[in-house]
N, C-alpha and C positions, 0 to 999 in steps of 0.2 A: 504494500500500500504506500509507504513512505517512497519509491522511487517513484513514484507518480509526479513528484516534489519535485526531482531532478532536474524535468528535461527543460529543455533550453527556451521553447515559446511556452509563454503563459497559454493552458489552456484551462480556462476558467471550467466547464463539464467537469474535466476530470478533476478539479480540483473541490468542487463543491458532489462531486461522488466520494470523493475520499475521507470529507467529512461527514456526512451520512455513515459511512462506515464506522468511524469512530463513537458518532455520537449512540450507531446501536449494541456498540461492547460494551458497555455500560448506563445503564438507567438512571445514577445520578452524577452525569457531564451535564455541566451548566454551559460549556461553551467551546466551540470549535473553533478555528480561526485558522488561515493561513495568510501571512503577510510577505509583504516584500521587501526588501533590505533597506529600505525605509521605513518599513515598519507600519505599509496602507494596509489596513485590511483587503485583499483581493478574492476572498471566497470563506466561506462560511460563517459564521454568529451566533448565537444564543439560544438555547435550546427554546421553543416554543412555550409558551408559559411560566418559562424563571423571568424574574423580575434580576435587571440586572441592578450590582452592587453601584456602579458610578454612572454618570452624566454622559454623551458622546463626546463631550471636549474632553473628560480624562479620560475615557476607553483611547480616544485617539493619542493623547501625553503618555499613556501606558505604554500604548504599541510603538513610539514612536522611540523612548526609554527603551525598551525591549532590544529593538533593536541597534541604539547605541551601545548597549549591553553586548549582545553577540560580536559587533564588531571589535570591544576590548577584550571578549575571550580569545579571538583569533590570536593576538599577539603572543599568548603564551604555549598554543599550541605543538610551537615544537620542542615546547619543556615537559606537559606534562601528558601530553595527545589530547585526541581531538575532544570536545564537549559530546556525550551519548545524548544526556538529556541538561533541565534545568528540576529541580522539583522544590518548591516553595509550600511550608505550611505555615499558611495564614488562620489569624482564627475565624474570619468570616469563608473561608472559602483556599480551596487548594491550586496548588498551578503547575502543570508541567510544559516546560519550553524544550521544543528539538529542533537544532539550527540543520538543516538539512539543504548544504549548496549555498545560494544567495535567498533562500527561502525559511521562514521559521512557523513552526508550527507549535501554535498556545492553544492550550486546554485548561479549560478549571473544572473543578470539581467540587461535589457539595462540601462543607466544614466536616459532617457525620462520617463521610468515609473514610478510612484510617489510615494512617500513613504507606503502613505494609501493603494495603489495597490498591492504594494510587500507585504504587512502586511498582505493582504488580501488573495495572492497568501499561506503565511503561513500558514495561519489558515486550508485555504484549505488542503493544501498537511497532517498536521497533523489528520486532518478527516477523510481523504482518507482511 
């Protein structure tokens, strides 16, 4: 599923199939997303009926951080290899980030679900 991520032209379909897929591995994902190395949201969003946590000006300041984020991880990559995932526990809500190419792919998840669960949710989607 994750090289869907890779290729070279945005194709928006596959990219909003791919989220669909994630968000059916699990029942409580609040949010898909796949952005671009600027950090636009380009394909997918918020599960249907979650109420999101922020405003669209900070979902956009988040995405936008995010992805300043990913470009300070690259510098260290040839010290300690590449980022697999990012995974943040917040108390309102969980977050996984996988930089994949010039592509990052953010996931939240409900606060309930446990850390080992989201980790686990990870390994999965990297599989995939």
């Amino acid at each position: 599923m994750l090289d869907m991520l890779v290729r070279e032209e945005e194709d928006k379909e596959k990219y909003e199939e791919a989220c669909k897929k994630i968000f059916n591995m699990h029942e409580k994902i609040r949010f898909v997303g796949i952005l671009d190395s600027n950090g636009k949201l380009i394909a997918g969003g918020m599960r249907e009926g979650i109420e999101p946590l922020e405003d669209e000006i900070h979902e956009k300041r988040w995405f936008h951080q995010t992805a300043i984020r990913r470009e300070m991880t690259t510098m260290f990559e040839n010290i300690y290899g590449k980022v697999r995932y990012v995974f943040a526990n917040r108390e309102k809500v969980k977050q996984l980030t996988f930089y994949i190419d010039d592509k990052i792919l953010f996931i939240s998840v409900q606060p309930e679900v446990s850390a080992h669960e989201t980790i686990d949710l990870a390994e999965a989607i990297l599989k995939s």
